[in-house]
N, C-alpha and C positions, 0 to 999 in steps of 0.2 A: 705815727711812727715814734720809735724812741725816739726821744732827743739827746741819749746819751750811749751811744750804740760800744760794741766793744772796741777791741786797740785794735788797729790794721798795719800791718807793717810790707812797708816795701820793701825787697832783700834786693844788694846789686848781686849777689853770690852765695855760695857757702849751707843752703839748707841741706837743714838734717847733718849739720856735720859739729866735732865738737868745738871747733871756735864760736859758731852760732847758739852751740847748749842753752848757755844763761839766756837767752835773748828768750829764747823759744820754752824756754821754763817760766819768765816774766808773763810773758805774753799768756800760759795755759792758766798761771795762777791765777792772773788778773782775773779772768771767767768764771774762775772756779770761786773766785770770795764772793761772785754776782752771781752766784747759784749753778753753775753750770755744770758739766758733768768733768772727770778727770779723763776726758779720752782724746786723742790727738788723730784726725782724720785727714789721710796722707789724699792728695789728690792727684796723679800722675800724667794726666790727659796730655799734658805739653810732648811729653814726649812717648808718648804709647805707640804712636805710629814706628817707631823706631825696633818695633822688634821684642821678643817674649827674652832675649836677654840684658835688654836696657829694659824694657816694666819690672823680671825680676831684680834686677840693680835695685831700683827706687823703693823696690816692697821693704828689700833689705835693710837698705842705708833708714828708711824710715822708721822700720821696725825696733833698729838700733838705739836712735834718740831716743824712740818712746823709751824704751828701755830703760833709758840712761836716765831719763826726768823722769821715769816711776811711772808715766798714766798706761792705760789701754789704748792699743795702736787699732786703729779701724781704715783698711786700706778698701778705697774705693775704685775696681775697676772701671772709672768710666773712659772708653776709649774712641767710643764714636757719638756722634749726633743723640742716636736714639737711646743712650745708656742712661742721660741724661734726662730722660722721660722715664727713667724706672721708681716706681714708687718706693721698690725697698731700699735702693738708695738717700732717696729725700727724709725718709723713716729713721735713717740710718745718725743722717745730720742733726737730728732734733737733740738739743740741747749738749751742742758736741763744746767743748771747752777751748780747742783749738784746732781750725781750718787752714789746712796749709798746700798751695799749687805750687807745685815744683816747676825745674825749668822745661826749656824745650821748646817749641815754636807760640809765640803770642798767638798770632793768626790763630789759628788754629782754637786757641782756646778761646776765643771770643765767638767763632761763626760753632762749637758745640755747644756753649752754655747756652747761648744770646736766647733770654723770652723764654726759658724751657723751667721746668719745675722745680729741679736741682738748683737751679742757680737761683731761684726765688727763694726756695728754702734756705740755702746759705746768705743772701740778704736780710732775709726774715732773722735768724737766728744772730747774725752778728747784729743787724738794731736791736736786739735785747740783748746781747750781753755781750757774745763768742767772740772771739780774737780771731780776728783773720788776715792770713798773712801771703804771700805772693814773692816766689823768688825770682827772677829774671823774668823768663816769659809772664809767669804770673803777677810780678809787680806789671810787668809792660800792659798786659789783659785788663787790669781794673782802670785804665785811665781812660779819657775820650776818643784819644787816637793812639794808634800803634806803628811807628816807626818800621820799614822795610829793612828788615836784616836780612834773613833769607828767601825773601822774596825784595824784587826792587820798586812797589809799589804802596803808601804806606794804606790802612786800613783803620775802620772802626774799632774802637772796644768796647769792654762793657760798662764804661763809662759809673764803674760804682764812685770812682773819683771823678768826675767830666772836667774837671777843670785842671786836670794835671798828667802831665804824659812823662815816660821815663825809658830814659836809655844804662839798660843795668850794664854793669861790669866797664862802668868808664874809662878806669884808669888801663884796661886793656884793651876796650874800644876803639880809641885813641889811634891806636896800631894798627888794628884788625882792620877797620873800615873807616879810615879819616874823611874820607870825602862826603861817603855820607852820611857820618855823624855832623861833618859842618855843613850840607843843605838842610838837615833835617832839623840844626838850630837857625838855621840865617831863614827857613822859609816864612813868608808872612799871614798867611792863610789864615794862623789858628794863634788865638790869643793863651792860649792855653800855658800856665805855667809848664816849662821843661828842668824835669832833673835829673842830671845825670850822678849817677849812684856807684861807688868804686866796689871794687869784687871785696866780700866778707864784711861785709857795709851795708845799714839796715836804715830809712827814715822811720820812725813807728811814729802814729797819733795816737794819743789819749787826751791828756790835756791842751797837751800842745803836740806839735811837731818836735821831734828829739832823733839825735844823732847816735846811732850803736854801732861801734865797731873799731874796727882803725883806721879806715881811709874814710874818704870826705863826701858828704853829698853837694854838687855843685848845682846852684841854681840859674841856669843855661841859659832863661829868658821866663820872664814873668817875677812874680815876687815871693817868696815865702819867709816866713819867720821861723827859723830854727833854732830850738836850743840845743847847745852843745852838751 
């Protein structure tokens, strides 16, 4: 495996949108000075169950960014289990610059990628270089566990981070579901760092851990070093 895989960025909020631009421009160059190609490969699965007027929502808003940052938008239908086993898809991901899972139910994204080809290839591709990035659902999808928002049970993920679980859009979480955003940090089960991440607020790794955005990432339980 690379030992120096590309940038990953948790989003609490905001993808594809222009407060996010810079961040998601950082993020395609980085790839691109590591050889990678200028394309931005939108992934919509979070929320595709929702309807052919929320998929074309995401196509658009996606299309937009690419737009606005200059690369090739490559939108990936993948909506259920088996889309996920499409070869022209995985073909599609090879030496993509920047991979990005929009919001919409975690669950969900975890039990269609989980062990399937697509999601190998987007691992493959980001240890060598790709940036890959995850807004709400999709930040929630890469850690070990996934908190129960719309469902009240929590679930696995695909643990590309295993040791780190996140509750996006904190600073409005707060509101929405207080009760079980506080079992979900008081439980003791899982030693797993928790952070919670405020809407238009991004953690990315490369060298380190670093803060983008205007609101805060809070680190809930466990430890992490963040630079501001």
């Amino acid at each position: 495996m690379d030992q120096n895989p590309g940038a990953i960025a948790l989003v609490g909020s905001g993808e594809y949108s222009v407060q996010m631009q810079e961040l998601e421009t950082q993020l395609l160059h980085r790839a691109i000075s590591r050889g990678k190609q200028n394309t931005f490969v939108q992934i919509p699965t979070a929320s595709s169950h929702e309807g052919d007027t929320s998929r074309a929502k995401w196509k658009r808003l996606g299309q937009e960014q690419s737009d606005r940052i200059g690369s090739e938008c490559i939108y990936l239908p993948i909506h259920e289990r088996e889309d996920a086993f499409n070869q022209s898809f995985v073909d599609q991901i090879q030496g993509a610059g920047l991979i990005y899972f929009s919001g919409g139910d975690p669950h969900r994204v975890a039990e269609i990628y989980r062990e399937s080809p697509v999601w190998n290839a987007i691992v493959e591709q980001w240890q060598s270089g790709t940036s890959l990035a995850g807004c709400s659902a999709g930040a929630m999808a890469f850690g070990g566990s996934i908190m129960g928002l719309r469902r009240t049970q929590h679930s696995a993920g695909l643990a590309l981070l295993p040791d780190i679980e996140v509750i996006p859009h904190y600073d409005k979480m707060l509101g929405w579901l207080p009760d079980r955003v506080a079992a979900f940090i008081a439980q003791n089960v899982s030693k797993s760092t928790l952070l919670g991440i405020d809407e238009n607020t991004a953690l990315v790794q490369t060298d380190a851990w670093r803060k983008y955005g205007r609101g805060k990432v809070h680190v809930l339980r466990g430890a992490l070093e963040i630079v501001e």
